[in-house]
C-alpha positions in Angstrom: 254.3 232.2 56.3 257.9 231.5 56.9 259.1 228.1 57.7 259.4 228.6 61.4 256.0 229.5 61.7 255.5 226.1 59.5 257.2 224.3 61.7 255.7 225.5 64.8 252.3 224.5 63.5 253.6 221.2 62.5 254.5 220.7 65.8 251.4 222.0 67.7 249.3 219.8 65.2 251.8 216.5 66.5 251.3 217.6 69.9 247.7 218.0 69.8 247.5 214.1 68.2 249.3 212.8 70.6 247.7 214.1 73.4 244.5 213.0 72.0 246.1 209.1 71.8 247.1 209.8 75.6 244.2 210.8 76.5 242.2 207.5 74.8 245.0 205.3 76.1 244.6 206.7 80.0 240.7 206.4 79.3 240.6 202.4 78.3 243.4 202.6 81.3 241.2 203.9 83.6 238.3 201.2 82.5 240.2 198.8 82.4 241.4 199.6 86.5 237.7 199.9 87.0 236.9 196.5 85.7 239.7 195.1 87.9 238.8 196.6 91.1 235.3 195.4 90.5 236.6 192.1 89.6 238.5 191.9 92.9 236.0 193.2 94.3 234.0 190.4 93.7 236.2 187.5 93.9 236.9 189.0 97.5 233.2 188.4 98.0 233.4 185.3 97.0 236.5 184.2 98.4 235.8 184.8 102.1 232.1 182.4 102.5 235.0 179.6 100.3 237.3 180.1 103.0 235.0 180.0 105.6 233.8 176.9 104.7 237.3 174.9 103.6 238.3 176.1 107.1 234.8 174.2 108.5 235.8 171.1 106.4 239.1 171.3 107.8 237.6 170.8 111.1 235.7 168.9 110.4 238.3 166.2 108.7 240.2 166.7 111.8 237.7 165.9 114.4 237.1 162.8 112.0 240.8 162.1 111.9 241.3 162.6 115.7 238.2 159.8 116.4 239.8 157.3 113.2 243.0 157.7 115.6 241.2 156.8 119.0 239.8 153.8 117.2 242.5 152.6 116.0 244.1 152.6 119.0 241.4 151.0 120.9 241.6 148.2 118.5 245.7 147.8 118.6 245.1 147.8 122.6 242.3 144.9 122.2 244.5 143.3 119.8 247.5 143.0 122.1 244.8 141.7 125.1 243.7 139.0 122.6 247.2 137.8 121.8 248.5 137.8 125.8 244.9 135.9 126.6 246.0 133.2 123.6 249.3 133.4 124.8 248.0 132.7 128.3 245.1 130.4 127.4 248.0 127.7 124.9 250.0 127.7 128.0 247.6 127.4 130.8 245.1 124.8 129.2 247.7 123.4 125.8 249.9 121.0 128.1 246.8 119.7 130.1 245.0 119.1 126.2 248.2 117.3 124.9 248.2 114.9 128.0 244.6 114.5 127.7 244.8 113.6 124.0 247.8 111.1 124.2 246.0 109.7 126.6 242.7 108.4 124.6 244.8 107.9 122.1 247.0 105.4 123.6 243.6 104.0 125.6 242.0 103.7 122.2 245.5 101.6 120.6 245.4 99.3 123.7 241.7 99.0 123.4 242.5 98.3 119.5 245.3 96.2 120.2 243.0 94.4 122.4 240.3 93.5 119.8 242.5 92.3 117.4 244.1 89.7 119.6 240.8 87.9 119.8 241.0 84.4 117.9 238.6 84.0 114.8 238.8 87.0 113.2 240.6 87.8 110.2 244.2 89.3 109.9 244.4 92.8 109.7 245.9 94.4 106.4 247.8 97.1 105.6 247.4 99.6 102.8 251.1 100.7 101.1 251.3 102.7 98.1 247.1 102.0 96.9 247.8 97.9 97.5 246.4 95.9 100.2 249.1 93.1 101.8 248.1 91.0 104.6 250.0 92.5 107.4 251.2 88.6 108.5 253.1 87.3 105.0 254.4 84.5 106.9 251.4 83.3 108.2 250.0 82.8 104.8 253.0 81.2 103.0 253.4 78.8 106.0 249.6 77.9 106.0 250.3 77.1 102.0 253.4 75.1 102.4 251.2 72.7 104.9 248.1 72.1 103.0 
């Protein structure tokens, strides 16, 4: 055998290895594109029902959303009827109330005023800072300076 012939069978024993290796790589290749197709396969199944049903909740939070909105403008619009039917109620019926008020009052100070003009009865007092003075000083000192 010369060294040609050597060579040549050096080379077809190389080439023969490494088609073997290509041949095992581009099997687990092929498996391993099988396993992904039926992965996607299933994940597509899968995927649409989820979608179907995130698109229903969708609709659903939007119908919700759309009656929240109705309702909360129903209650801004009954808010702003309650303040202009204050507003209207303070000026219709508040000036009449105040006049009414003053009005006992001052017949209940004249009426007061009246009692305590009556002889017999004793001075009224006043209450300053927690004490209790006789509301007529005067009264008292003269009464001491003549007994």
């Amino acid at each position: 055998m010369s060294g040609g012939e050597v060579a040549g069978i050096l080379v077809a024993v190389f080439w023969a290895i490494l088609v073997s290796f290509l041949a095992v790589a581009l099997a687990r290749l092929a498996q391993t594109l099988k396993a992904t197709t039926k992965l996607v396969a299933d994940v597509t199944d899968q995927a649409v029902p989820l979608l179907a049903d995130a698109s229903d909740a969708v609709r659903s939070a939007q119908t919700q959303l759309d009656r929240v909105d109705a309702i909360a403008s129903d209650v801004q619009e009954v808010t702003s009827n309650a303040s202009a039917l204050s507003t209207t109620v303070a000026s219709t019926f508040g000036g009449p109330l105040v006049k009414v008020a003053a009005f006992g009052y001052g017949v209940r100070r004249a009426l007061g005023a009246r009692k305590e003009e009556t002889p017999g009865k004793a001075p009224r007092r006043t209450v300053i800072v927690g004490r209790t003075v006789p509301s007529a000083r005067k009264e008292k000192r003269g009464r001491g300076k003549k007994d």
